[in-house]
N, C-alpha and C positions, 0 to 999 in steps of 0.2 A: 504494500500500500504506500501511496505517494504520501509523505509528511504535504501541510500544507508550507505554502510557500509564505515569506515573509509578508508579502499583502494582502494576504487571507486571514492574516491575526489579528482575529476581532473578536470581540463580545458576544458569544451565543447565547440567549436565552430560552428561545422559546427552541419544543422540539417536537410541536404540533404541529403538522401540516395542513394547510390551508387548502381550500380547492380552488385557489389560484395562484397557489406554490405549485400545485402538482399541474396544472394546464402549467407555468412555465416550462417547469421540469421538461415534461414532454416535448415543448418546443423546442428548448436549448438544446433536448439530445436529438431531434430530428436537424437541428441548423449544426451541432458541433459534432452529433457524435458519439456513441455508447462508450464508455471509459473515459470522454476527455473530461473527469466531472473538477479540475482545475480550473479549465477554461470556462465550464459550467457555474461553478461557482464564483465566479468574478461577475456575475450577470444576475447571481441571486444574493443579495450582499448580509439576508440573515443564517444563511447555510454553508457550512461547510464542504469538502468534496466529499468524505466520506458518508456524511449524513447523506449526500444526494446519490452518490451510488448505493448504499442500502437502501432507499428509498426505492429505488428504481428496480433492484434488483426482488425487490421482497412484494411491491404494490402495482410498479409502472410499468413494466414491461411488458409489452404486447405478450398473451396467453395466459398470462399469470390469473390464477382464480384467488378470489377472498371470500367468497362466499359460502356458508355455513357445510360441512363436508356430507356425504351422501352415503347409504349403504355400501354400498358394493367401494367407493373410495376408501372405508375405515377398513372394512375387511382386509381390505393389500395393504394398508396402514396395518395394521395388525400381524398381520403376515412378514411384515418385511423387517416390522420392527424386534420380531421374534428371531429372525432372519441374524439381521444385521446390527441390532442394538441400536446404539445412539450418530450412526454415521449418518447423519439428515444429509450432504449433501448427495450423498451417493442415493440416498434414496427420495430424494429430491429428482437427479434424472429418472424414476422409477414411475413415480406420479406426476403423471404428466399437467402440469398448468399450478403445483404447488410449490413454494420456495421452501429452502430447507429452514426458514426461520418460522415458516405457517406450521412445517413438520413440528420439530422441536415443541412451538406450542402445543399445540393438539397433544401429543405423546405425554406433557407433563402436565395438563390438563388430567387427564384419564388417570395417572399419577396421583392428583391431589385427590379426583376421586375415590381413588381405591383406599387412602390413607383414609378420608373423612367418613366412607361408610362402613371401612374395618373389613370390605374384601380383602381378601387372603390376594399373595401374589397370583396363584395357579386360578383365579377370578376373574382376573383384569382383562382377560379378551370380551370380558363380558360388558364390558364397558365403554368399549370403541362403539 
């Protein structure tokens, strides 16, 4: 990851996006570019590069799903994470149109559930 460059050091506070942070977003990377989010960032003056490529990579990116997950999705969610444990990006290429940070959530989600209802580990598929 690219450190920011000395003109990008500034005061970030806020780490809400707006829906007209994210219509920029989109602009800047159809005018500059997927990865250039340096360049990106000198054109959005309260974001960082990193904030704007996790943004992009996790919400904006053409295919990317956010919306709430589906049977037959949790089931390979289940499977895969039995599979492979906690490698979200690998299984991020797996499920197709989810980022491995939606993974992650979802997985520890099902997690607190099983902790909060006192299902046993050998339960937890029961939960996805």
């Amino acid at each position: 990851a690219e450190a920011d460059p000395p003109s990008l050091k500034r005061e970030f506070h806020s780490t809400v996006w707006t829906e007209e942070e994210d219509a920029l977003a989109r602009h800047l990377v159809a005018k500059h570019g997927a990865g250039r989010w340096v360049d990106i960032a000198r054109e959005m003056p309260n974001k960082r590069p990193k904030q704007i490529h996790a943004r992009w990579r996790d919400y904006l990116r053409p295919g990317i799903v956010t919306g709430p997950w589906q049977g037959a999705e949790l089931a390979r969610l289940a499977q895969l994470h039995a599979q492979m444990g906690n490698d979200w990006s690998s299984m991020s290429d797996l499920l197709e149109g989810r980022s491995a940070n939606a993974i992650k959530n979802r997985v520890n989600a099902a997690r607190r559930l099983v902790r909060k209802t006192g299902f046993g580990k050998s339960d937890e598929t029961h939960l996805w």
